[in-house]
C-alpha positions in Angstrom: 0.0 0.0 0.0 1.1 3.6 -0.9 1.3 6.2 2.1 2.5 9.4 1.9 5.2 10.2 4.0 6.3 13.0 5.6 8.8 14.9 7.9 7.6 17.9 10.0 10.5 20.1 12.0 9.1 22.6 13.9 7.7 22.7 17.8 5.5 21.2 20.3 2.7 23.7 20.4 0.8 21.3 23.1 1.2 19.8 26.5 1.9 16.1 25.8 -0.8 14.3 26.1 0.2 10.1 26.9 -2.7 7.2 27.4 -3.6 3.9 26.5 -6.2 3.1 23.8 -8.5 0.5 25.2 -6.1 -2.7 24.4 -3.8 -1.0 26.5 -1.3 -0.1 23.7 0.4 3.1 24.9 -0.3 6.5 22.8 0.7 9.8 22.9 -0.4 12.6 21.5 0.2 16.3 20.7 0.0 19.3 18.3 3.0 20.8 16.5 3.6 24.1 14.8 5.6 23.9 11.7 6.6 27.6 10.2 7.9 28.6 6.9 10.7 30.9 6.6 11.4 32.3 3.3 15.4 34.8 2.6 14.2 37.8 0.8 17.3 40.4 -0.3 17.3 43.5 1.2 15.2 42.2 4.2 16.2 38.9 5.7 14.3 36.4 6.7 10.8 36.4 7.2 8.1 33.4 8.7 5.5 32.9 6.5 2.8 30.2 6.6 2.3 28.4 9.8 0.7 24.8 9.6 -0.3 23.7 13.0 -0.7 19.3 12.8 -1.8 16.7 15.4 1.2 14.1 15.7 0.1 10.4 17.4 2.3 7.4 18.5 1.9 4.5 19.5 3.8 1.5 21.5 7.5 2.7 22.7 8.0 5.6 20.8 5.3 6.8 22.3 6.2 6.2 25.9 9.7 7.5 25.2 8.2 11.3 23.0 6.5 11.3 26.6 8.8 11.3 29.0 11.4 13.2 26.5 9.1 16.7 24.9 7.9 19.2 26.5 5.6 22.1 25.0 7.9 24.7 22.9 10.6 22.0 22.3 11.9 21.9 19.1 11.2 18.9 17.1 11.1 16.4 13.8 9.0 14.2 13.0 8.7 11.7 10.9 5.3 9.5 9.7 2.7 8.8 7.5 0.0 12.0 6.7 -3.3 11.6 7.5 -5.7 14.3 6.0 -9.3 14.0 6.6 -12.3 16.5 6.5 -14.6 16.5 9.4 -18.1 18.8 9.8 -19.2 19.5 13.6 -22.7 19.1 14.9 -23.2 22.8 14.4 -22.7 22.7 10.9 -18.8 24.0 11.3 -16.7 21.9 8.8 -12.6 21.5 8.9 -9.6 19.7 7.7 -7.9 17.6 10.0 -4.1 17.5 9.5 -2.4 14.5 11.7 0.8 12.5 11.0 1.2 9.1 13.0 4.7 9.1 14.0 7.4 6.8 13.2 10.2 8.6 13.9 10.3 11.8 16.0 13.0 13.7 18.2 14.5 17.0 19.2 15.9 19.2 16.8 19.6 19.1 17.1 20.0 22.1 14.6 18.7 24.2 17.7 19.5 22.8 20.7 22.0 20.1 22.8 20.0 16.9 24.1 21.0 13.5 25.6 20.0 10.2 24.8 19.7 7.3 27.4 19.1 4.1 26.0 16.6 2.1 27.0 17.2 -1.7 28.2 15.9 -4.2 25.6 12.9 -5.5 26.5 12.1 -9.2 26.5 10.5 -11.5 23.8 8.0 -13.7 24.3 9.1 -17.4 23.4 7.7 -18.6 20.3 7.1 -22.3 19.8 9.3 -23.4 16.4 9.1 -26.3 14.5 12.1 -28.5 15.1 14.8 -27.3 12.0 12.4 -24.0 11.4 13.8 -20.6 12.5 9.9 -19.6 13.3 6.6 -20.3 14.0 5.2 -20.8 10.4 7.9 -23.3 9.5 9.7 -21.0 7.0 13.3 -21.9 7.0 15.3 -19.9 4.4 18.1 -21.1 2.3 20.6 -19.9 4.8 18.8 -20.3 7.9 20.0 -22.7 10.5 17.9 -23.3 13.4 19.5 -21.2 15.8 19.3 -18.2 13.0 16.4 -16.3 14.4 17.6 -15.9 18.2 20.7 -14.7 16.6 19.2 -12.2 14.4 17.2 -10.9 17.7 20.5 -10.5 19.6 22.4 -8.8 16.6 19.3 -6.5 16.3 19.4 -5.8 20.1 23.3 -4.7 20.2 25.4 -5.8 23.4 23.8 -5.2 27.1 25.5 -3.0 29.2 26.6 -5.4 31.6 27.8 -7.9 28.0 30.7 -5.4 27.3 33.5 -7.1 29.0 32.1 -10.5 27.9 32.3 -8.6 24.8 35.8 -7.6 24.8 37.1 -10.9 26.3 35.7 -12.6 23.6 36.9 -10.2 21.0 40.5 -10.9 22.5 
């Protein structure tokens, strides 16, 4: 399927708002402001157009936008545009503007920030077929059986407390 995707920099214009939807997925939610600056000769820069969008996530990233933004922050974002038209029981209609988040963070162009990495969380254990690397039986032309757990821990990156097993190891 085609999505449109987009990146937004600009700042939180909201207080973050952070829930659960009613399977208990975390979301978070807020509004950012995104300005256009144009360079005209003879007088500098100059904002433009404003476009003011609802940003949602969902699962980790939104737990982490959470605890990390804060209302005037400088931000990017990065996701897929939602644009839908909506009419109010008084008769008011609108546009609604909203990008679900896949990617989002401060803007380093303005700013200093530091990241602290999360620990990786656990995965559940998934019954294989004996000589499968999954659950549906696929076993790919390279795959041994042992493939998949090793792909999880190459995708996960070292522990902090694996980096002397680490460098033993590497000796």
């Amino acid at each position: 399927m085609n999505e449109t995707t987009v990146t937004f920099v600009g700042n939180v214009a909201t207080d973050i708002r952070a829930s659960h939807s009613r399977d208990g997925v975390p979301m978070t939610s807020f509004r950012m402001a995104s300005t256009t600056r144009r360079f005209e000769r003879g007088r500098g820069f100059s904002d433009v157009d404003t476009i003011f969008v609802t940003v949602v996530c969902w699962r980790q990233l939104a737990e982490h936008l959470a605890s990390s933004l804060a209302k005037g922050d400088p931000i990017i974002v990065t996701g897929r545009l939602r644009v839908r038209q909506w009419t109010a029981d008084g008769g008011r209609s609108g546009t609604a503007v909203e990008v679900e988040a896949v990617a989002a963070g401060h803007d380093l162009t303005r700013g200093v920030s530091t990241f602290t990495r999360t620990a990786a969380r656990a995965i559940a254990a998934v019954e294989t077929t004996p000589g499968t690397s999954d659950a549906t039986g696929y076993r790919g032309p390279d795959a041994g059986p042992d493939s998949a757990a090793i792909a999880v821990n190459a995708a996960a990156g070292p522990l902090p407390d694996d980096s002397a097993a680490a460098q033993e190891s590497a000796a």
